[in-house]
C-alpha positions as CSV (number, residue, x, y, z in Angstrom):
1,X,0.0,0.0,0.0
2,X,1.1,3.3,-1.2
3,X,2.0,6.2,1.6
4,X,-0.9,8.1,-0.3
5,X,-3.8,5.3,0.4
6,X,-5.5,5.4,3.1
7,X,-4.1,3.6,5.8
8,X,-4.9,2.7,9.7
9,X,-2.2,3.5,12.1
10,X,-2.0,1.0,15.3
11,X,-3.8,3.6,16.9
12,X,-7.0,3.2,14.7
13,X,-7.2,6.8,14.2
14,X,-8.4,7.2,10.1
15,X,-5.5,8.8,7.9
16,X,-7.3,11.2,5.7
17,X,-6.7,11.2,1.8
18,X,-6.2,14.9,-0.1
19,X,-9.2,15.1,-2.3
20,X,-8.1,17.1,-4.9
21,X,-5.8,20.7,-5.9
22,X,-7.6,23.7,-4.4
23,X,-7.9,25.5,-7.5
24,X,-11.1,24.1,-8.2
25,X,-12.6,25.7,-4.6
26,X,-12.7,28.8,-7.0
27,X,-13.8,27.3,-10.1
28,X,-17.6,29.0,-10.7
29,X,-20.3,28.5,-13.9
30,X,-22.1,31.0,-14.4
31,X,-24.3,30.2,-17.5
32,X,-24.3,27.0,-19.7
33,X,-23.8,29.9,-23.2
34,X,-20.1,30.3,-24.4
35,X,-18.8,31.6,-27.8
36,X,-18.8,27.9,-30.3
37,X,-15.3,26.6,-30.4
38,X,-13.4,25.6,-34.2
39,X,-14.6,22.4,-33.7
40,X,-18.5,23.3,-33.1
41,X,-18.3,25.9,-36.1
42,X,-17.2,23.2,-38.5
43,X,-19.7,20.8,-37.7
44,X,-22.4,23.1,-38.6
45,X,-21.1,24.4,-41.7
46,X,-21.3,20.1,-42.3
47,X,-24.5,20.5,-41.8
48,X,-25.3,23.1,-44.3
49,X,-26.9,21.9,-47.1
50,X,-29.1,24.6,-49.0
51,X,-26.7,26.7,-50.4
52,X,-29.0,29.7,-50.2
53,X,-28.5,33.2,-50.0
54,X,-29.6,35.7,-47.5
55,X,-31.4,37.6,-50.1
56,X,-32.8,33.8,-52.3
57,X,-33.9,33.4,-48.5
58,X,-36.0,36.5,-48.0
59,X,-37.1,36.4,-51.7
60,X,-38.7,32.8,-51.2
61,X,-39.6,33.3,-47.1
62,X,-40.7,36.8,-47.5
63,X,-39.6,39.8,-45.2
64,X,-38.2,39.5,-41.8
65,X,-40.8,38.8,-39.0
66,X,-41.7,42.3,-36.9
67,X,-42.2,41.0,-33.1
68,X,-41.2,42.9,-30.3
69,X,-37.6,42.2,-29.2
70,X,-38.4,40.1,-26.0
71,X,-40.9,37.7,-28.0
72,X,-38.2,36.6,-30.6
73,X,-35.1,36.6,-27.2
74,X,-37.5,33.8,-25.9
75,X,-37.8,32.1,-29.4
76,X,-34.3,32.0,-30.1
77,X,-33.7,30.5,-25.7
78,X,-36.1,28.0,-26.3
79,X,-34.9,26.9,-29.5
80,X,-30.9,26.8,-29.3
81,X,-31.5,25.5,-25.5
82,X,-33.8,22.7,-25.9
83,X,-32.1,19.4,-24.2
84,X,-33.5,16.7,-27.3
85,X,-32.2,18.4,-30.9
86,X,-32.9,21.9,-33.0
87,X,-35.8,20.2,-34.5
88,X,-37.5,19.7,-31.2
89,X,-36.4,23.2,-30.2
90,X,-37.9,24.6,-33.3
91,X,-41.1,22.4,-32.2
92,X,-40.9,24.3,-28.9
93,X,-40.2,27.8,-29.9
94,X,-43.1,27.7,-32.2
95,X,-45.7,26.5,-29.6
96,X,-44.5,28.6,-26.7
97,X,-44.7,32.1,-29.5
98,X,-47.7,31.5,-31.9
99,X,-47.7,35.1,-32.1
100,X,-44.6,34.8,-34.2
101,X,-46.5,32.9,-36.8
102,X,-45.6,29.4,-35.9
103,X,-41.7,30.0,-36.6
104,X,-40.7,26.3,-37.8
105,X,-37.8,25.1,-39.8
106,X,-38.8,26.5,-43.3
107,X,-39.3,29.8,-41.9
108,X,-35.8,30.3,-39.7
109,X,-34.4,32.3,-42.2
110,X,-37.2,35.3,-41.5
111,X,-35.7,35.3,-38.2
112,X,-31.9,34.3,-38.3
113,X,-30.1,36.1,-40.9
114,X,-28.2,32.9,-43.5
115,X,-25.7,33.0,-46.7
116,X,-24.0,30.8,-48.5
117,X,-21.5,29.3,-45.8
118,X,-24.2,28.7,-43.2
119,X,-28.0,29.3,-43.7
120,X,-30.0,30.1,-40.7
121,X,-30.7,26.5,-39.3
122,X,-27.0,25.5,-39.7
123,X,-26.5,28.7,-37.4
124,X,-28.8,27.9,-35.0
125,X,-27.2,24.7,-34.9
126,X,-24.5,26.1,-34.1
127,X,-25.7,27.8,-30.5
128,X,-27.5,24.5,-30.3
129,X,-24.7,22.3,-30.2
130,X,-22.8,24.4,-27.4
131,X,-25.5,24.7,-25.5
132,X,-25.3,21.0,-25.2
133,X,-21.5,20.7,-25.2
134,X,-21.2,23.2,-22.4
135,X,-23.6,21.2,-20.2
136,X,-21.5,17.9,-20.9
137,X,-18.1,20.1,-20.3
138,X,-19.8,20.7,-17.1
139,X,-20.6,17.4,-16.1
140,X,-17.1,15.8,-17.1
141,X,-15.9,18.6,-14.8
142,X,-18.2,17.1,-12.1
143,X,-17.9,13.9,-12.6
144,X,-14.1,13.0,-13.9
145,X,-13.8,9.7,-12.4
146,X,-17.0,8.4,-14.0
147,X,-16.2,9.7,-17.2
148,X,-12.8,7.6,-17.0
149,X,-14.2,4.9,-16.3
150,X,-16.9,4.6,-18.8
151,X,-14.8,6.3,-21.4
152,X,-15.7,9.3,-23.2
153,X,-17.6,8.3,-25.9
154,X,-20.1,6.4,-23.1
155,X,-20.1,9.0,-20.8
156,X,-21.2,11.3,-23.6
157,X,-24.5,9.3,-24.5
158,X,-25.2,9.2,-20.9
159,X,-24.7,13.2,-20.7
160,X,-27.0,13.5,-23.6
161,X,-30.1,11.3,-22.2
162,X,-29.7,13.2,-18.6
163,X,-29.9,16.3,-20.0
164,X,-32.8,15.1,-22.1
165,X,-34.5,14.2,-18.8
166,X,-32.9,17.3,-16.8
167,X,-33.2,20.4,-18.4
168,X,-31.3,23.0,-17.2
169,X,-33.4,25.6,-15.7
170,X,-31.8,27.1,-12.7
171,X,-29.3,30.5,-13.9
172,X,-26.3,28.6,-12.2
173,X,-24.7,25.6,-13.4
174,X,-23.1,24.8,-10.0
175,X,-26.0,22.6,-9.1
176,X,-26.5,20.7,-12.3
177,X,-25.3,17.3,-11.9
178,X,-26.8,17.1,-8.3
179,X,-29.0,13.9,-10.1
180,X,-26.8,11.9,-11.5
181,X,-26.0,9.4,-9.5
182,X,-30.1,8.9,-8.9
183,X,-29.7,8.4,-13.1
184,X,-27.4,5.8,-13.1
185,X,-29.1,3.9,-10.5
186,X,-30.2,0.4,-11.2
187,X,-33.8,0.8,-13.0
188,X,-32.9,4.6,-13.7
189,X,-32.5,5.6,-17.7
190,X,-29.1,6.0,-17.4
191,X,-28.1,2.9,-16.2
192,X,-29.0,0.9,-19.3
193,X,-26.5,3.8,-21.5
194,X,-23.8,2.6,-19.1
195,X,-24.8,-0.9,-19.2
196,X,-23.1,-3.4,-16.8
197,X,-20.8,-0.6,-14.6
198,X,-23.4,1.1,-14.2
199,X,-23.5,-0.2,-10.4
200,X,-20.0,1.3,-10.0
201,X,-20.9,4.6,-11.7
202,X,-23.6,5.1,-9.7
203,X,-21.5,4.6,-6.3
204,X,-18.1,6.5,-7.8
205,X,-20.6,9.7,-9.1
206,X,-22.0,10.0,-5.4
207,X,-18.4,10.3,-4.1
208,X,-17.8,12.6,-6.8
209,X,-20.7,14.6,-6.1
210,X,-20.2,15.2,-2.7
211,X,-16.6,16.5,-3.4
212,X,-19.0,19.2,-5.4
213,X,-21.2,19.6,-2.3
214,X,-18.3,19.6,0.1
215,X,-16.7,22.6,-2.1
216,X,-19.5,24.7,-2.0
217,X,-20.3,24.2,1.7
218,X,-20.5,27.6,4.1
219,X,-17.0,27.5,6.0
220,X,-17.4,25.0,9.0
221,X,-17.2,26.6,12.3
222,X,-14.1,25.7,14.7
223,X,-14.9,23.9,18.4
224,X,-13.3,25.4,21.1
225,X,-11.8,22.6,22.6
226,X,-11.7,24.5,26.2
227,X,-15.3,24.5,26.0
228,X,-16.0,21.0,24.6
229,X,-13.4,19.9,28.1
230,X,-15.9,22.2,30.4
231,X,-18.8,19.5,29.3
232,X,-18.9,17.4,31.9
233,X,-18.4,13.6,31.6
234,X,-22.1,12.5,32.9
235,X,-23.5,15.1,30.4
236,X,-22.2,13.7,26.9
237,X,-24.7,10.6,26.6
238,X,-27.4,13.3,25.8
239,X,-24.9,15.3,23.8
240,X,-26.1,16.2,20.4
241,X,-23.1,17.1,17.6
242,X,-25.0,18.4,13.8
243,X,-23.0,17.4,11.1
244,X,-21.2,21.1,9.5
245,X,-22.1,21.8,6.4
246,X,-18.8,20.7,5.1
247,X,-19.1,17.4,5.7
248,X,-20.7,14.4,3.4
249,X,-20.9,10.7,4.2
250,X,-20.7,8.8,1.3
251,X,-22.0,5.1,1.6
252,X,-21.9,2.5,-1.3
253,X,-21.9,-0.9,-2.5
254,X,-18.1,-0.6,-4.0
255,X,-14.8,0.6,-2.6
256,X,-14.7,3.3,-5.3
257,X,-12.6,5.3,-3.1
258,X,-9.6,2.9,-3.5
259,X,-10.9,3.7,-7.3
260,X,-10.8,7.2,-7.3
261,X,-7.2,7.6,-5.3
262,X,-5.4,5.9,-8.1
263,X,-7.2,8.3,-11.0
264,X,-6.3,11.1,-8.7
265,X,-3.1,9.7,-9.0
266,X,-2.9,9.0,-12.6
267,X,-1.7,5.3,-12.2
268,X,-4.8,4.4,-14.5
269,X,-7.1,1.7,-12.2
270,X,-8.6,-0.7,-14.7
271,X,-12.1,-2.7,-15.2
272,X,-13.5,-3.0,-11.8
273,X,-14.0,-6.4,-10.5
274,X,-18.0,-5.9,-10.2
275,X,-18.6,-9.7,-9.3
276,X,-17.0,-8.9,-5.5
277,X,-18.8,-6.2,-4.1
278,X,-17.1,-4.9,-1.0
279,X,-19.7,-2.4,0.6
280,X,-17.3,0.5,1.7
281,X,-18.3,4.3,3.7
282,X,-16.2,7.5,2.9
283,X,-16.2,10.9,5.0
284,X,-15.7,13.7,2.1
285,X,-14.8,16.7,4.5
286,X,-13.0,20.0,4.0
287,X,-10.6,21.9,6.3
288,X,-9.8,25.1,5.5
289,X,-9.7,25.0,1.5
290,X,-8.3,21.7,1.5
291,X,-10.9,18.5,0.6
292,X,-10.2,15.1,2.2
293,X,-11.4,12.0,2.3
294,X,-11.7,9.6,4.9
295,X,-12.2,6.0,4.8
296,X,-14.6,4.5,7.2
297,X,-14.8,1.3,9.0
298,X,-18.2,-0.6,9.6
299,X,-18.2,0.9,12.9
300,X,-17.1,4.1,12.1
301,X,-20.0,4.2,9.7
302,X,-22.4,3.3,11.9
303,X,-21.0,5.9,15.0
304,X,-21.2,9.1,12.3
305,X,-24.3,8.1,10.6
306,X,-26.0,8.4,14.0
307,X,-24.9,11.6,14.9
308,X,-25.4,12.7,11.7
309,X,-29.1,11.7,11.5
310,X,-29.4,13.2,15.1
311,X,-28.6,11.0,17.3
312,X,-27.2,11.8,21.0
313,X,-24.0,10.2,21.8
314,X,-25.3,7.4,23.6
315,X,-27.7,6.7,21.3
316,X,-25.3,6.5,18.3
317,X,-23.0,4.1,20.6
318,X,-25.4,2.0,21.4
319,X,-26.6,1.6,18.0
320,X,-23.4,-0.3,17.3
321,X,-24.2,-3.7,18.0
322,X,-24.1,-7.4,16.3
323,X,-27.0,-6.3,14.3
324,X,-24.8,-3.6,12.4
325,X,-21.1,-4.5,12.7
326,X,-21.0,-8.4,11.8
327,X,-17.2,-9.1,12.4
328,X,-16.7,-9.2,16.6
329,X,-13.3,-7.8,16.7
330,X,-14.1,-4.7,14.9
331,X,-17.1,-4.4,17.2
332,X,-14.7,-5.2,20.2
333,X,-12.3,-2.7,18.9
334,X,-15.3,0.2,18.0
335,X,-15.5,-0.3,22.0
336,X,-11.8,0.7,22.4
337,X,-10.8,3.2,20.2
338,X,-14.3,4.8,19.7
339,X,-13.3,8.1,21.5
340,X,-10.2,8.3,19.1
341,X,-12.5,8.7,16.1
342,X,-14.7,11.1,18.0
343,X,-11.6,13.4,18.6
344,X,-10.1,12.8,15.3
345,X,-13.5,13.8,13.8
346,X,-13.5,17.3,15.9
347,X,-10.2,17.8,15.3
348,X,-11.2,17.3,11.5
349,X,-14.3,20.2,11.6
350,X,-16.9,17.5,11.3
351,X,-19.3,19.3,13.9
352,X,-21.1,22.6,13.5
353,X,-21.5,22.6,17.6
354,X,-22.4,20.7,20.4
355,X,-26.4,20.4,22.2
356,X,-26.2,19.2,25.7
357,X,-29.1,19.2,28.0
C-alpha cells in the first residue's frame, strides 16, 4: 500500500486522503452559453446543405418577422436551449410564441439572418450544439472519475439522455449534476446507456458529487476545545453534535474510493471487479480550502451516521451492535478506540456545535 492510500495506524485513528488541488474551490459556472469553439463551427457548416442566400432566402420566405424584441429573445432560448435536438427546439419555440406565426424550420431564415457558408438552421445549430457541449463540459468537470471509467464516448451518451430528462433551468450551473447518481441507479435511464458498470458509476458519481457539495459548503465553524473539556463527563450521553455543512458521508456498495485515489493519481485503475462487491463508507470533509477524504470502517460508519441523522452520543453508541457490525473484533475494537474517532473527527471540523441538556 502506497504512503498516499488510506491507511490505519495501530492507533486506529483514520489517515485522511487529499481530495483534490484547491484551484477548483474557486472554479464558478455561471451560465451553460459560451462563444462555439473551431470544432462546433465546423460541424455546422457540415451541416449546411441549402446553399442559399440571404437575399434567395428573403425572396422565397418573404420579409423578416416584426415581433417585439423580448418575443423573438425567448424564441431564439427556447430553440438553441432545448435538451432533445434543433428540431424539437424549433417544435418548442413555435408552440411557446404562436404570435410569431408558428416559426418552424422552413421559416428560420425570416428570423436568423443565412448565406451561403451557413443558412440560418445550420446557425442555430450552431448555439444549439454548445449549449449542449457546455452542459456535458460541465458534467465531465463534475464527474471525472466516472467519465474515466466509462470512457468518453459512453459518458457522452449518458450526458445526452440526462440532459434530455434534466433540463437546465436554474441560472447557475453549479448545481446541475446534483441527479446523477439517482440516473445511473439500477432501474434509472441511465443505467442501461452505461450498461453493466453502471452499479459502480452510480457509487463513484455519489463520491464525486459530494466533493462538489463539500466545495461549496459555508465554512465549517471551529470547536473550542476549552469548551468541549468544560462539558462534563455525565453530560455527553445526551450530547447532540450536527453534522457542519462541510461534511458528506458517502455510503456505497463498491470501494470506489480505492478507485478514485489511483485516477487522482494518474496510475490508470482498470475494469473493476463488479462480481465482489465490498460495501465501503467514505467521510468527504474540507478543512480550510483543502478537501479530504476519509475512509470509514463498519463501525465508524455506523457511530457518524447516528450523529449525523441526530442521534445523541449514547444513542449512536449504542446503535453499534451485532445487528450492524457483523465481524466481533471490529465491534470489540469500535469499543476501544471509539473516542479516538470522535476526537479525530472534531479535530477534522466534522461538527457545526455541540447540544447538551
Amino acid at each position: 500500500m502506497s504512503e498516499a492510500e488510506i491507511e490505519t495506524h495501530e492507533d486506529r485513528k483514520p489517515e485522511p486522503t487529499l481530495a483534490g488541488s484547491t484551484d477548483v474551490l474557486v472554479h464558478e459556472r455561471a451560465s451553460a452559453m459560451r462563444p462555439p469553439t473551431a470544432a462546433e463551427r465546423a460541424h455546422a457548416h457540415a451541416r449546411h446543405h441549402a446553399g442559399m442566400t440571404t437575399a434567395d432566402a428573403r425572396v422565397k420566405l418573404g420579409e423578416p418577422i416584426a415581433a417585439p424584441l423580448r418575443a423573438l429573445q425567448e424564441w431564439f432560448s427556447a430553440v438553441t436551449t432545448h435538451p432533445e435536438s434543433l428540431e424539437a427546439g424549433l417544435a418548442a419555440g413555435a408552440k411557446a410564441h404562436p404570435s410569431l406565426g408558428g416559426i418552424g424550420a422552413d421559416e428560420a431564415a425570416r428570423v436568423v439572418i443565412g448565406d451561403a457558408r451557413l443558412d440560418a438552421l445550420s446557425r442555430l445549430g450552431v448555439y444549439h450544439d454548445a449549449y449542449r457541449a457546455r452542459l456535458v463540459e460541465c458534467l465531465a468537470d463534475d464527474y471525472p472519475a466516472v467519465q474515466y471509467l466509462l470512457g468518453e464516448d459512453t459518458f457522452t451518451e449518458v450526458c445526452h439522455a440526462y440532459i434530455a430528462a434534466n433540463p437546465s433551468r436554474g441560472p447557475s450551473l453549479n448545481p446541475y449534476g446534483e441527479k446523477m447518481a439517482a440516473f445511473l441507479a439500477e432501474g434509472a435511464p441511465g443505467a442501461e446507456v452505461a450498461g453493466e458498470l453502471a452499479p459502480f458509476a452510480t457509487d463513484l458519481a455519489q463520491l464525486e458529487w459530494a466533493l462538489v457539495e463539500v466545495i461549496h459548503a459555508a465554512k465549517a465553524p471551529v470547536l473550542d476545545p476549552a469548551a468541549l473539556q468544560a462539558i462534563p463527563a455525565e453530560a455527553w450521553g445526551n450530547a447532540r453534535l450536527p453534522p457542519a455543512e462541510t461534511l458528506r458521508l458517502v455510503r456505497g456498495r463498491y470501494p470506489v474510493n480505492r478507485f478514485f485515489q489511483l485516477f487522482k493519481q494518474e496510475e490508470g485503475p482498470g475494469i473493476p471487479d463488479l462480481t465482489a462487491p465490498a460495501p465501503t463508507a467514505v467521510a468527504v470533509y474540507r478543512v480550510g480550502f483543502v478537501l479530504w477524504r476519509m475512509d470509514l470502517t463498519p463501525a465508524m460508519a455506523e457511530l457518524l451516521a447516528g450523529l449525523m441523522n441526530g442521534a445523541t452520543l449514547g444513542e449512536a453508541l449504542g446503535a453499534i451492535d451485532e445487528s450492524t457490525v457483523t465481524d466481533a473484533a471490529e465491534l470489540a475494537e469500535a469499543e476501544r478506540q471509539v473516542m479516538a474517532w470522535f476526537q479525530s473527527w472534531v479535530a477534522n471540523g466534522f461538527f457545526a456545535g455541540v447540544e447538551v441538556g
